[in-house]
Each structure stands twice: as C-alpha cells, then as structure tokens.
C-alpha positions as CSV (number, residue, x, y, z in Angstrom):
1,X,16.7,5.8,-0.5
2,X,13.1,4.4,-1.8
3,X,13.4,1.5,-3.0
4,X,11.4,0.6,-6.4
5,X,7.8,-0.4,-6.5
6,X,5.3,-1.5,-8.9
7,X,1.3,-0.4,-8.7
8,X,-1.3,-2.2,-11.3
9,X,-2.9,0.0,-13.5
10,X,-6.2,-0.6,-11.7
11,X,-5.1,0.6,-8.5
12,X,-3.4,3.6,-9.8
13,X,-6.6,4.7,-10.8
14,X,-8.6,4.1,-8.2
15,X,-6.3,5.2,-5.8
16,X,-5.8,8.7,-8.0
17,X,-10.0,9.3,-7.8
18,X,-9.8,8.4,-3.9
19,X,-6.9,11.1,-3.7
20,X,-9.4,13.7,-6.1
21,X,-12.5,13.0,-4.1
22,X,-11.1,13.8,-0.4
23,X,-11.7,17.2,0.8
24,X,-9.1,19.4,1.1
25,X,-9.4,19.4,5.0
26,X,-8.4,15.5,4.9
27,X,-5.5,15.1,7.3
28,X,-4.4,12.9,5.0
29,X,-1.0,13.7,3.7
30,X,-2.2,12.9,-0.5
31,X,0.8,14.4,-1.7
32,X,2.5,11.6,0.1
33,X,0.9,8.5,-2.1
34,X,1.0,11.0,-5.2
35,X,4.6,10.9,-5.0
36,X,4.6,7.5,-4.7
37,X,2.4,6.6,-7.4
38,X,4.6,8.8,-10.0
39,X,7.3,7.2,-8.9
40,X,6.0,3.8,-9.4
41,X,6.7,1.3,-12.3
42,X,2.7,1.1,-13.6
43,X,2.0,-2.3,-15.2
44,X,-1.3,-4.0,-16.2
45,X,-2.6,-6.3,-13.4
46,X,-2.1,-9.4,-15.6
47,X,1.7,-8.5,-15.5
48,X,1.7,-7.8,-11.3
49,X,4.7,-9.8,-9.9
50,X,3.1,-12.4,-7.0
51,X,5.8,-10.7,-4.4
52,X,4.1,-7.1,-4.7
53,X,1.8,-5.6,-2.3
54,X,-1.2,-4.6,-4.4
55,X,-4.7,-3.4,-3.0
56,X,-6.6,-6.0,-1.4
57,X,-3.2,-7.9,-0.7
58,X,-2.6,-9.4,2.4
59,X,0.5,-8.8,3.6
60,X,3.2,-9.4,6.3
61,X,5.4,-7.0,7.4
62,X,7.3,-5.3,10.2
63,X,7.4,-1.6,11.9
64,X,9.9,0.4,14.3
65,X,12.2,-0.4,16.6
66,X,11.7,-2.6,18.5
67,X,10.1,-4.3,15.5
68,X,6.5,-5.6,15.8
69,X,5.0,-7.7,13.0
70,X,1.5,-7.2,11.4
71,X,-0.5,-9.3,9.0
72,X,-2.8,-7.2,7.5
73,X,-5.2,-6.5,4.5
74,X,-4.5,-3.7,2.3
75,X,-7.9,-1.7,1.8
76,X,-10.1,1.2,0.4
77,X,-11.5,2.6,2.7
78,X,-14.8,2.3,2.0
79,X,-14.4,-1.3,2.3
80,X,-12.6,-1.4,5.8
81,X,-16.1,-2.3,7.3
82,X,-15.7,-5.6,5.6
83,X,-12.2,-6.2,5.4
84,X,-11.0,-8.4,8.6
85,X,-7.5,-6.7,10.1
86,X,-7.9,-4.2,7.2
87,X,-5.5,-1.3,7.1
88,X,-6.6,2.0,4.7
89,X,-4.4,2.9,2.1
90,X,-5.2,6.3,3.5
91,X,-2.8,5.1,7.1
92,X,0.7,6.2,6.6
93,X,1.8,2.4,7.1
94,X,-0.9,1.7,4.1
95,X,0.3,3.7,2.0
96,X,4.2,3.2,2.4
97,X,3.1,-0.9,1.7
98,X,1.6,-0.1,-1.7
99,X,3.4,-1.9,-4.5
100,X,6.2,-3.2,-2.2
101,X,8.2,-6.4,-3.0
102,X,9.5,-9.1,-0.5
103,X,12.4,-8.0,1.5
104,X,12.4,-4.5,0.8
105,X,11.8,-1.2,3.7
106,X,11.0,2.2,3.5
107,X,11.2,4.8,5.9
108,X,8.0,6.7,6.0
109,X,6.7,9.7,7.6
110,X,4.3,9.0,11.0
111,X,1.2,11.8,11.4
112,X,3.6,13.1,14.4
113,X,6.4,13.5,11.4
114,X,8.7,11.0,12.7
115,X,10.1,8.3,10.1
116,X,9.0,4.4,11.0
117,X,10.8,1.7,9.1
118,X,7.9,-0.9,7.3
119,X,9.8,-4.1,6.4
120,X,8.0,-6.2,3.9
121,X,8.1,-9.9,5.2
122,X,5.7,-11.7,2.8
123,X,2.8,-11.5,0.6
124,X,0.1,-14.2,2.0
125,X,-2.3,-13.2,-0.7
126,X,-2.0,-11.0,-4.3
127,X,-5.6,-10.7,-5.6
128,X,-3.7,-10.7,-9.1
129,X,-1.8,-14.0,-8.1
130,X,-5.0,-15.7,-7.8
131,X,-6.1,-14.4,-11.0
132,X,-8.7,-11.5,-9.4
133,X,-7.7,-8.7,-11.8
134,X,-10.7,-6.9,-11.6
135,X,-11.7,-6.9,-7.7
C-alpha cells in the first residue's frame, strides 16, 4: 500500500508541463508520477507541512536492501547543472520522494522493473518551510 502524500499546487503544475513537454520517446515512465500526482492531497504552498518532500527539498532518505542512505536535492531537471547532489524528479527514486512525509516508504518500480523500498529519514530543507513559495 502507498502511503499518502501531499504536492503544493506549484509543483503540481510544473511538474504536469514537464510531463506534457517530454517527447513521447522519453524512457521516462510519466504515467508513473501522473498517478502519483492524482493521487496526491494538492494544497497551496503556504499550507505545505515542513515534514513533506517538495521540489527543491533536500531530503534524507534510505534505498534497498541492504539499505544505503542518500542526502539529496530534489530537482527539475533543467536545474540539475546547478543543484549540488541533485536527483531529477524524472529518476524513479525522485519521483517516488515527491510529497513524502517523515517516516514513511514506498515501493517503487526500478527502470529494470524491480521494486526498491525509499525510506524517508528527514527533511533537511522545505523551500516552503523557509518561506520560498515561489522558487
């Protein structure tokens, strides 16, 4: 089972014209983060809990088994050329962290199709926690 998770309005939106605008040879699996995003509680940025992984959040998490943890920056990718230890939302493991909370996993799909389990540790920074709603 998924467990809940809340995107900002913003990102919803950009995210949605970053999905419209790849081609349709991108080996990115959109329909993945589609899903995702219609499953999502949408709330203004303003209204973001500080616990959620929201674009341009950098978080800590966990993958696999054995685990390994990450701290990385949730990105666009046209800014990954400036984001130090960025990660696309367009990488399976970006996209399962989008609008995560503390403490909660999701098993998500690898390009070879096998499932990886992303643990959310913490949230070192929330653009919206810091009062950045329109980044």
């Amino acid at each position: 089972m998924k467990p809940p998770i809340t995107v900002s309005s913003l990102d919803a939106e950009r995210i949605e014209a970053l999905l419209d605008a790849l081609p349709p040879t991108s080996e990115f699996n959109r329909e993945l983060l589609l899903d995702e995003l219609a499953r999502a509680e949408i709330v203004e940025p303003h209204a973001m809990p500080a616990g959620v992984v929201t674009m341009n959040s950098t978080a800590r998490f966990e993958i696999g088994s054995p685990t390994e943890q990450f701290s990385l920056t949730l990105s666009y990718p046209k800014d990954m050329q400036q984001v130090e230890n960025g990660i696309s939302i367009l990488t399976p493991i970006g996209a399962a962290l989008l609008g995560l909370s503390i403490g909660d996993a999701i098993d998500w799909p690898r390009p070879d199709g096998q499932l990886v389990q992303v643990r959310l540790l913490e949230v070192l920074y929330q653009p919206e926690r810091e009062g950045e709603y329109f980044r």
